[in-house]
Backbone and ligand atoms as CSV (ligand in chain L), in Angstrom:
chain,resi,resn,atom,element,x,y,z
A,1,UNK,N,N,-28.744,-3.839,0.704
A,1,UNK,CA,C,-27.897,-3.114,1.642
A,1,UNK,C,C,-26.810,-4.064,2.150
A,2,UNK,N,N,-25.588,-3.235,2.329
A,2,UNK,CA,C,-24.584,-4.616,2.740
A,2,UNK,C,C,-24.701,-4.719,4.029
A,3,UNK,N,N,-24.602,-6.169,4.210
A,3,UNK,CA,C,-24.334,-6.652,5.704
A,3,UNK,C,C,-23.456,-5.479,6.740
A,4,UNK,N,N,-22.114,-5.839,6.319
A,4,UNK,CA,C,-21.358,-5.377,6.799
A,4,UNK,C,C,-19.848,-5.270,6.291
A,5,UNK,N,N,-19.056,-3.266,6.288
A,5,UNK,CA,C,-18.075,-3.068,5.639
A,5,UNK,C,C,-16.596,-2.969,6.822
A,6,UNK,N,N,-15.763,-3.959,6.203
A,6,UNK,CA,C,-14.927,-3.948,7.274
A,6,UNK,C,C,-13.419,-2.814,6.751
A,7,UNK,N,N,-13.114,-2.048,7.008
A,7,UNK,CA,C,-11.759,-1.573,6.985
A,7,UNK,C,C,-10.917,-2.725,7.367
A,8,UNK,N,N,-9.585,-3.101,6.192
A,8,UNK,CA,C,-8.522,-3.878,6.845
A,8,UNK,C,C,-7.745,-2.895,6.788
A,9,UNK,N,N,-7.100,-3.424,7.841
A,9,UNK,CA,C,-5.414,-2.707,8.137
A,9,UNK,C,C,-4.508,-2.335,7.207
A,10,UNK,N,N,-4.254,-1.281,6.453
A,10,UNK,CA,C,-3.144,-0.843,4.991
A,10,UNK,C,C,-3.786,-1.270,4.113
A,11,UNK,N,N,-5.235,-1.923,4.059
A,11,UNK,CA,C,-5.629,-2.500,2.416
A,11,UNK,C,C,-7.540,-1.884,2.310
A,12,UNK,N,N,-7.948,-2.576,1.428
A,12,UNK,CA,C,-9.193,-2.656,0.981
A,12,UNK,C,C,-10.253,-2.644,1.916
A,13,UNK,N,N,-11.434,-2.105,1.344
A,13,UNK,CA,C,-12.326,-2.085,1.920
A,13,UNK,C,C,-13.568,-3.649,1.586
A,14,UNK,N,N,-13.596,-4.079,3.220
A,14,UNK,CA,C,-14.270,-5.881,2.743
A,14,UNK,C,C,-15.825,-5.966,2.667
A,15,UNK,N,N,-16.405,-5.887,1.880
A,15,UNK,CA,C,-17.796,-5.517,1.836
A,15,UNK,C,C,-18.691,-7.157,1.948
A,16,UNK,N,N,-19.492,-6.720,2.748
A,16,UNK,CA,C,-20.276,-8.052,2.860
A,16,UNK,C,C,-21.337,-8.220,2.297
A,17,UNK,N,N,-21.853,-9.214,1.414
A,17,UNK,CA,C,-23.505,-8.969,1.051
A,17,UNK,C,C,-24.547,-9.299,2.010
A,18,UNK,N,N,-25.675,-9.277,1.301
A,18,UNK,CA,C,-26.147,-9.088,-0.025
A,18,UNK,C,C,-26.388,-7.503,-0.228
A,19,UNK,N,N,-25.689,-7.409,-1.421
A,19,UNK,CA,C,-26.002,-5.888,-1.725
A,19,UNK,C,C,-25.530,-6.437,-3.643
A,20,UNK,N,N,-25.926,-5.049,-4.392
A,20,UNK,CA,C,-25.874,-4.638,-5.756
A,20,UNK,C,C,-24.979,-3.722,-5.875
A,21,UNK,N,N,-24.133,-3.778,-6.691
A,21,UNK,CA,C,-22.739,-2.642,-6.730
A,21,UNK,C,C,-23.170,-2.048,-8.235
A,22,UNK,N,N,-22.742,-1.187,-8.627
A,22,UNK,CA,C,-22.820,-0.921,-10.059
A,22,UNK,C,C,-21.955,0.234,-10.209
A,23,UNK,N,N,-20.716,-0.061,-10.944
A,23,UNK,CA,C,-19.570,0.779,-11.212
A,23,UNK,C,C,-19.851,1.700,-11.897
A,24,UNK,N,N,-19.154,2.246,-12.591
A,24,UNK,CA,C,-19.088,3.461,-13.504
A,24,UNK,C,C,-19.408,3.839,-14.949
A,25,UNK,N,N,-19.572,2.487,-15.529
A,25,UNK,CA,C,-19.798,1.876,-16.632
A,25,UNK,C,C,-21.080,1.635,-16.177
A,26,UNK,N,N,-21.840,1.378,-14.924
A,26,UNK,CA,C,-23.086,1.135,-15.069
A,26,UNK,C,C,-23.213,-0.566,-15.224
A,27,UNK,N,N,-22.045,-1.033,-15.254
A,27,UNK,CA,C,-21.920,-2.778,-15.107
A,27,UNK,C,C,-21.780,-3.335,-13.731
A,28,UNK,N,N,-23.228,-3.924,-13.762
A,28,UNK,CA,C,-23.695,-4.445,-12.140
A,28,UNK,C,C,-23.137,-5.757,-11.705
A,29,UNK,N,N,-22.711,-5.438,-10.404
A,29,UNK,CA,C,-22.033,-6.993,-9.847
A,29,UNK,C,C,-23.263,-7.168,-8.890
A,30,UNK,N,N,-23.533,-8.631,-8.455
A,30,UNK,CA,C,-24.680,-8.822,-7.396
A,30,UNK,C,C,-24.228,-9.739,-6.778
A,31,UNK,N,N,-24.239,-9.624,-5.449
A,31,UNK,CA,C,-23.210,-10.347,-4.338
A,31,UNK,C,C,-23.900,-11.331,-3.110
A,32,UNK,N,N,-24.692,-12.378,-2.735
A,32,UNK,CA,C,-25.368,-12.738,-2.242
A,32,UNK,C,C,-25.374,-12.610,-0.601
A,33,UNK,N,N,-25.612,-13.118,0.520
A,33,UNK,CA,C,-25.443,-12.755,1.542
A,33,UNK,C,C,-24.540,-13.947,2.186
A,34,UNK,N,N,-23.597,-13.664,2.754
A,34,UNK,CA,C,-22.921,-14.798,3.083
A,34,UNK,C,C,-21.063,-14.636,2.053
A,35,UNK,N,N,-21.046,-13.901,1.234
A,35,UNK,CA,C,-19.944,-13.471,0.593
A,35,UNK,C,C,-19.580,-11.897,0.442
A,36,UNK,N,N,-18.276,-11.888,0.127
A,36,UNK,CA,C,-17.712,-10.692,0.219
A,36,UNK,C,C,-16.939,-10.200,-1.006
A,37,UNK,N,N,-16.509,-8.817,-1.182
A,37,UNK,CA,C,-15.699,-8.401,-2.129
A,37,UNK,C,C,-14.918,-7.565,-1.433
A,38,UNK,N,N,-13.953,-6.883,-2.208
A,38,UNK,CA,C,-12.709,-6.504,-1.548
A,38,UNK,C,C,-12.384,-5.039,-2.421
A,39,UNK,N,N,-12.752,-3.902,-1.897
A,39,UNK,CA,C,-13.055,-2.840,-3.052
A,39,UNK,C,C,-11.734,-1.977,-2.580
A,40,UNK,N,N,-11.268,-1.613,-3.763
A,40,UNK,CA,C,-9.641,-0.573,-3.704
A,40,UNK,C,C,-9.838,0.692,-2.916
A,41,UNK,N,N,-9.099,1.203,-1.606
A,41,UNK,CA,C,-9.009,2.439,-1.343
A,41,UNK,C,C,-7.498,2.988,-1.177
A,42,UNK,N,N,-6.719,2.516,-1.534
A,42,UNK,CA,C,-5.143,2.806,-2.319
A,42,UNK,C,C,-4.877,3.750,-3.716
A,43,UNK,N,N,-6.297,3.619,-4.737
A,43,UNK,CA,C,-6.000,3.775,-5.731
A,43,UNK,C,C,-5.160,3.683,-6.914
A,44,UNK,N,N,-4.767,1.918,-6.810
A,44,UNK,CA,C,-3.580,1.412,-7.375
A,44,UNK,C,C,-3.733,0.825,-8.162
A,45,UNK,N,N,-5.360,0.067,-7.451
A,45,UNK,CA,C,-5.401,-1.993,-7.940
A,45,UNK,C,C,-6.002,-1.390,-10.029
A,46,UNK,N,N,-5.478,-2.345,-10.642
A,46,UNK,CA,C,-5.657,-1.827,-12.059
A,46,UNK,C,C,-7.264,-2.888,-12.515
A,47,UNK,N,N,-7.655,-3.105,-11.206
A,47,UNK,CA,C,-9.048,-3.621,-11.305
A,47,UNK,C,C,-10.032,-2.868,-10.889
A,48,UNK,N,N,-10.072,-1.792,-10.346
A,48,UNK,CA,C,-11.165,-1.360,-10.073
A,48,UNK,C,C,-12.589,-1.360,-10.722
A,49,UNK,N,N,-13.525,-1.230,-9.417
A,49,UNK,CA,C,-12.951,-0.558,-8.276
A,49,UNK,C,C,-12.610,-2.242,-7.566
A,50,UNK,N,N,-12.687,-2.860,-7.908
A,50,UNK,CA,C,-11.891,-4.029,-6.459
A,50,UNK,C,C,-10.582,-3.909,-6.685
A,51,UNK,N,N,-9.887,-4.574,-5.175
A,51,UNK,CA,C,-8.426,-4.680,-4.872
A,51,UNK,C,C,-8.064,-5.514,-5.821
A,52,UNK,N,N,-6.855,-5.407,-6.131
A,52,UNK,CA,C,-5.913,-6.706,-6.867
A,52,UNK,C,C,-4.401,-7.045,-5.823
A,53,UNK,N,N,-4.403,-6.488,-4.788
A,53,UNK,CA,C,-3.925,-6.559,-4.051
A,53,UNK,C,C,-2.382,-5.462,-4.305
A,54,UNK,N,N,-2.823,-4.715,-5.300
A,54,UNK,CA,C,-1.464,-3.642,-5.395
A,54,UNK,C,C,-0.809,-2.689,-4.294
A,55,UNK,N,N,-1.932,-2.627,-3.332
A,55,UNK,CA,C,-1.581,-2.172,-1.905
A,55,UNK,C,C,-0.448,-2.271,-1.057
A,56,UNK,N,N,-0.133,-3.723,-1.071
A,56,UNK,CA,C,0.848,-4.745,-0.726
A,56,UNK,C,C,1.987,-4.653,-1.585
A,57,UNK,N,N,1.743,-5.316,-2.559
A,57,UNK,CA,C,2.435,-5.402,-3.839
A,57,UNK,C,C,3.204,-4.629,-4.721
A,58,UNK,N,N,2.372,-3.536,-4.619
A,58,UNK,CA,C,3.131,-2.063,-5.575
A,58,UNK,C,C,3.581,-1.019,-4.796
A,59,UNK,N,N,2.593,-0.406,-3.811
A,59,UNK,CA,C,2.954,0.726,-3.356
A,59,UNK,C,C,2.863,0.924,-2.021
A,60,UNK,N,N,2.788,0.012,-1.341
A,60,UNK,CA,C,2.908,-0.506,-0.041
A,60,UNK,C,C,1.884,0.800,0.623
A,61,UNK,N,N,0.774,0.370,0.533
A,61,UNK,CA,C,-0.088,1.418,1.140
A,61,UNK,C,C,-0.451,1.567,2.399
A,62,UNK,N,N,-0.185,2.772,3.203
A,62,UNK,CA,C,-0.288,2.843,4.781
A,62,UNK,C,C,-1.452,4.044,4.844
A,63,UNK,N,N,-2.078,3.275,5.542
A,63,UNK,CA,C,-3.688,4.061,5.761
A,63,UNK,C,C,-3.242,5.245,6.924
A,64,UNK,N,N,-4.210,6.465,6.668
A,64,UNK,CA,C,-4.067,7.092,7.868
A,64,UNK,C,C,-4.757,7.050,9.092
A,65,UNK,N,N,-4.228,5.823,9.837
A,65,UNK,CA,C,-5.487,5.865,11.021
A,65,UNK,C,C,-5.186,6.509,12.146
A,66,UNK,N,N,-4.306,7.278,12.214
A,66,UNK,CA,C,-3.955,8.019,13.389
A,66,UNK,C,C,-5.421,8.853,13.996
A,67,UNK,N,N,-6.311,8.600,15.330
A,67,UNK,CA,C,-6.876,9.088,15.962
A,67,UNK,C,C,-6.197,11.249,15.845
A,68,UNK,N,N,-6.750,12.177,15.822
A,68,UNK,CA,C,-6.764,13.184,16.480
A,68,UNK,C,C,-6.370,14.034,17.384
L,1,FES,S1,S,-6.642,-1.471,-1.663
L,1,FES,FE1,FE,-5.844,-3.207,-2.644
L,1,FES,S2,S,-5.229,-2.494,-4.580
L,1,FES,FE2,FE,-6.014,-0.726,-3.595
C-alpha cells in the first residue's frame, strides 16, 4: 500500500512507497519505502503511465482545482 499520494500543482501524481504498480501490460514496477514515482495525469507524458514531464513542456497542463 503506498505511503503516501501527493497531487502537485499543474503536474503528476507523486506516489510514495512501498507499494507494487503493475501497468497494463501486466509489467510490474516495485518501489521500496522511502522512494517515489511520478505517475502522468495530463495524458501527454509518452512514458506512461509515469510523467516525462510533458505537462510543463508540451502542453502546459493546468489542473482543475477550482473548489465548488
Ligand atoms: S503529468 Fe507529467 S507528463 Fe503528464
Amino acid at each position: 500500500m503506498a505511503d503516501k499520494i501527493e497531487v502537485r500543482p499543474n503536474g503528476p501524481l507523486r506516489v510514495y512507497g512501498p507499494f507494487n504498480l503493475v501497468d497494463g501490460d501486466g509489467k510490474s514496477f516495485k518501489l521500496p519505502a522511502g522512494e517515489f514515482v511520478t505517475l502522468c495525469r495530463c495524458g501527454a507524458s509518452k512514458n506512461k503511465p509515469f510523467c516525462d514531464s510533458s505537462h510543463r513542456t508540451t502542453i502546459k497542463f493546468e489542473a482543475n482545482t477550482k473548489a465548488s
